[in-house]
N, C-alpha and C positions, 0 to 999 in steps of 0.2 A: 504494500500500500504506500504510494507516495507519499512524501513530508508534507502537512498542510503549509496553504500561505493564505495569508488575507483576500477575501475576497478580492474584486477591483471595483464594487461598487458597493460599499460600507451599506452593512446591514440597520437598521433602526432597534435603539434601545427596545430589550423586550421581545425580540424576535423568538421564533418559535422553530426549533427542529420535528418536526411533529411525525416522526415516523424514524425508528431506531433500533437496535437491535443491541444486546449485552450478551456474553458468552461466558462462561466460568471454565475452571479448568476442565483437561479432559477426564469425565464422568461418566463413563457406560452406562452406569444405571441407571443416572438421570434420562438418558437420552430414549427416546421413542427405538422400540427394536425397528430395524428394515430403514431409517431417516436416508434420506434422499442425500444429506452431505452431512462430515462430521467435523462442527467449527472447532476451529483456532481459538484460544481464551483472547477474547477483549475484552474488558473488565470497564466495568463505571469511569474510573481513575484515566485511564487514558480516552474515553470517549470525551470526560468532560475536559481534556485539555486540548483536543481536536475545536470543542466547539469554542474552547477559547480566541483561538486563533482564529475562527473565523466572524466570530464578535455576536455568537447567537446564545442567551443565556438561559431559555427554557426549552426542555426535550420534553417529548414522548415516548416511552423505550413499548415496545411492541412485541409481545410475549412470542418467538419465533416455535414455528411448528413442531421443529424436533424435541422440544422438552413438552411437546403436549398439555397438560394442564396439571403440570409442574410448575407453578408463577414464582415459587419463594425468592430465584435470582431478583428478580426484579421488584418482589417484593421489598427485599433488602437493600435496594437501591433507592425507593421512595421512602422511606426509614431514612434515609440517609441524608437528603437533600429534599424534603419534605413542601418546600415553597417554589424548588425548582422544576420539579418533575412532575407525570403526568405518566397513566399507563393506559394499556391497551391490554385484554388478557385472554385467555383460551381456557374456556370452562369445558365441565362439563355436560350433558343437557340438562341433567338431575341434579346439579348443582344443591344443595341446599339454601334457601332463602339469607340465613343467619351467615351462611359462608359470603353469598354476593356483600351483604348488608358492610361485610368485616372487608372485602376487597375494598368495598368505595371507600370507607376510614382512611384507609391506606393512599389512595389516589388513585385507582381506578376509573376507569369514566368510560370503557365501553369492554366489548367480546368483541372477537377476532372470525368469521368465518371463512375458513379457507378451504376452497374446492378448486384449485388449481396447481397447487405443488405436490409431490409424488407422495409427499410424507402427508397423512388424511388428518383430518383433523373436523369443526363440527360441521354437518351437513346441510341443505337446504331444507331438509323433512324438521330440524329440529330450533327452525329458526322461532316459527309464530309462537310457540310456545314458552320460547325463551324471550322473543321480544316482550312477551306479556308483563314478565314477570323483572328485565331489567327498565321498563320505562317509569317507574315510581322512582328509581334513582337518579332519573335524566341522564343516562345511560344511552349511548348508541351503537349501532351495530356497522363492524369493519367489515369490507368484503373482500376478500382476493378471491378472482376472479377471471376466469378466460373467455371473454367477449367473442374475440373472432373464435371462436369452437361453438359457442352455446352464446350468440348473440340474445337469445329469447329470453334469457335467463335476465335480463334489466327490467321487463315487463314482471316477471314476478317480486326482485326486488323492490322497485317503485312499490308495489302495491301495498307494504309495511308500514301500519301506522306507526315509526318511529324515525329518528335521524338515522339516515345512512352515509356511510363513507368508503368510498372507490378508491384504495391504492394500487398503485406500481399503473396505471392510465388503463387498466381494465384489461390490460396483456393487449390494447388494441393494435395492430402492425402499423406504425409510422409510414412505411412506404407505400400502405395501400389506398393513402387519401381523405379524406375525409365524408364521402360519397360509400366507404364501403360499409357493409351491414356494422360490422364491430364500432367502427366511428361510431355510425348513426346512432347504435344502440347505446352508446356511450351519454354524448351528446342529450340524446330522448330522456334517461336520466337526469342527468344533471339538469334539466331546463324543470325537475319540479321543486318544489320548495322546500321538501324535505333531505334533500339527496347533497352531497357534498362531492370533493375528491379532492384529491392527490398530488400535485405535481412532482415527481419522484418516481426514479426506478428507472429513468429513459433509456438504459439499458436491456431494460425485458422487453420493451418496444421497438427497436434502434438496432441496427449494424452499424450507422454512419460514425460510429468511436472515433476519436474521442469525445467529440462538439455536439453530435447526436442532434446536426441539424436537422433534420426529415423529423424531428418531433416538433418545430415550430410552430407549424399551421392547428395541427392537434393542440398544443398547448396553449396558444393565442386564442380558436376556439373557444373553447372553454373559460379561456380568463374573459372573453367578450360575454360569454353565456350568464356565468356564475362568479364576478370576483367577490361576493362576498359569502360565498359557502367553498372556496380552497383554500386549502392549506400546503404547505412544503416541507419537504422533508428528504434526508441527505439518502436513509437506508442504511448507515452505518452499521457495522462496517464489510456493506454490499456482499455477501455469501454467496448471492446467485450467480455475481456479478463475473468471475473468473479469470478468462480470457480475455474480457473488457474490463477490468478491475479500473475505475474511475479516480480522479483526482477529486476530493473535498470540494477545493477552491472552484474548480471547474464548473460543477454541480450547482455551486453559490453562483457563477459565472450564470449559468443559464435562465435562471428565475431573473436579473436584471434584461436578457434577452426575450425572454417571454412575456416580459411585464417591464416594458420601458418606465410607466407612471409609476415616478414616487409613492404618490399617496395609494395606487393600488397594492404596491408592493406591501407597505405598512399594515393594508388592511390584512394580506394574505398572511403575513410574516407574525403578525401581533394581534390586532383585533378581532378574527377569525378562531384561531386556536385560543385567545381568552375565552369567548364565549362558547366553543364547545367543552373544552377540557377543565374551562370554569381554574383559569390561573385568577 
């Protein structure tokens, strides 16, 4: 992973990483049997010296699929930094009540559904039952997701009475325009008022590495559609990322490219993530 550097266009006080990932050492047991990849320890300690450097002082860290709904790493990092931080978590559908209640204490503030990475985790069958029961907490629900596969799958998300949030751009393919079903399907979301997303991950989208121009028009899009339900986020420290393994600064690079306007940036970077994650 490259040395970070300062952005080139200074972030505003307050800024939000809003999508993150923490690793502890190597722990077989922790990890889900059959996991799609087996991280590298990144630890709290150097994530938040990462986003020193880039001038961003609230994260999101994002319970990754291979520890299942094993939260305690990150647990222990809202314990730790308690006014900075913010999570994202991976239950399970029986959750008990007393357990969510004991997560939001903590800094919780939404579930993770993932149906698009090798490693399973909760499914669409067990979503309404769960929305039910985290929207008393002002709780929303995360989705990864693969648009261009199961573009239909937006029409049943929308239809959730709760907030929702699109990361990594809905795996939508950059090169295929914005006319293509996954765009549209994309797009058709976010145009309702409950629906949020992502700007992050342009690498699950993108071959154009480093710059990952060809997610432009996709990302402008969207900031035309929605700039006050997106948020940003680096994906630290990028695991899917591999062969395109990204620069930090770069990543910061690209959010001033998609979002020329100051004050929208502000709203993406700060005002957005205050009011979902309630900093």
């Amino acid at each position: 992973m490259a040395t970070t550097r300062p952005p080139a266009v200074r972030f505003p006080a307050g800024a939000c990483d809003c999508h993150a990932h923490i690793f502890g050492p190597p722990e077989p047991d922790r990890l889900l049997p059959n996991t799609h990849f087996r991280p590298h320890e990144t630890p709290l300690p150097d994530y938040l010296r990462m986003l020193g450097v880039l001038g961003v002082h609230r994260a999101v860290l994002v319970q990754p699929s291979v520890y299942g709904t094993d939260n305690t790493l990150i647990a222990a990092a809202l314990r730790s930094q308690p006014s900075r931080l913010r999570a994202v978590a991976v239950v399970a559908p029986d959750i008990a009540q007393s357990e969510l209640e004991a997560l939001h204490v903590l800094g919780f503030r939404g579930v993770r559904v993932n149906t698009a990475s090798a490693t399973p985790g909760l499914q669409l069958q067990d979503v309404p039952a769960l929305a039910r029961r985290i929207r008393p907490l002002g709780w929303h629900l995360q989705f990864f997701v693969d648009l261009q596969r199961q573009p239909g799958l937006a029409d049943d998300i929308a239809a959730l009475d709760i907030p929702i949030v699109i990361d990594h751009f809905g795996k939508v393919p950059a090169s295929d325009g914005l006319d293509s079903p996954a765009a549209r399907a994309l797009l058709r979301l976010l145009a309702r008022p409950h629906c949020w997303a992502k700007l992050m991950g342009p690498y699950f989208v993108s071959r154009d590495f480093p710059q990952h121009r060809d997610v432009d028009a996709l990302a402008q899009a969207m900031v035309a559609l929605a700039p006050d339900r997106l948020l940003w986020g680096t994906d630290w420290p990028h695991p899917s990322a591999r062969e395109q393994m990204p620069h930090d600064a770069d990543l910061a690079d690209m959010l001033a490219r998609w979002v020329p306007s100051e004050a929208q940036r502000r709203q993406i970077l700060v005002d957005n993530p205050a009011r979902l994650y309630g900093f």
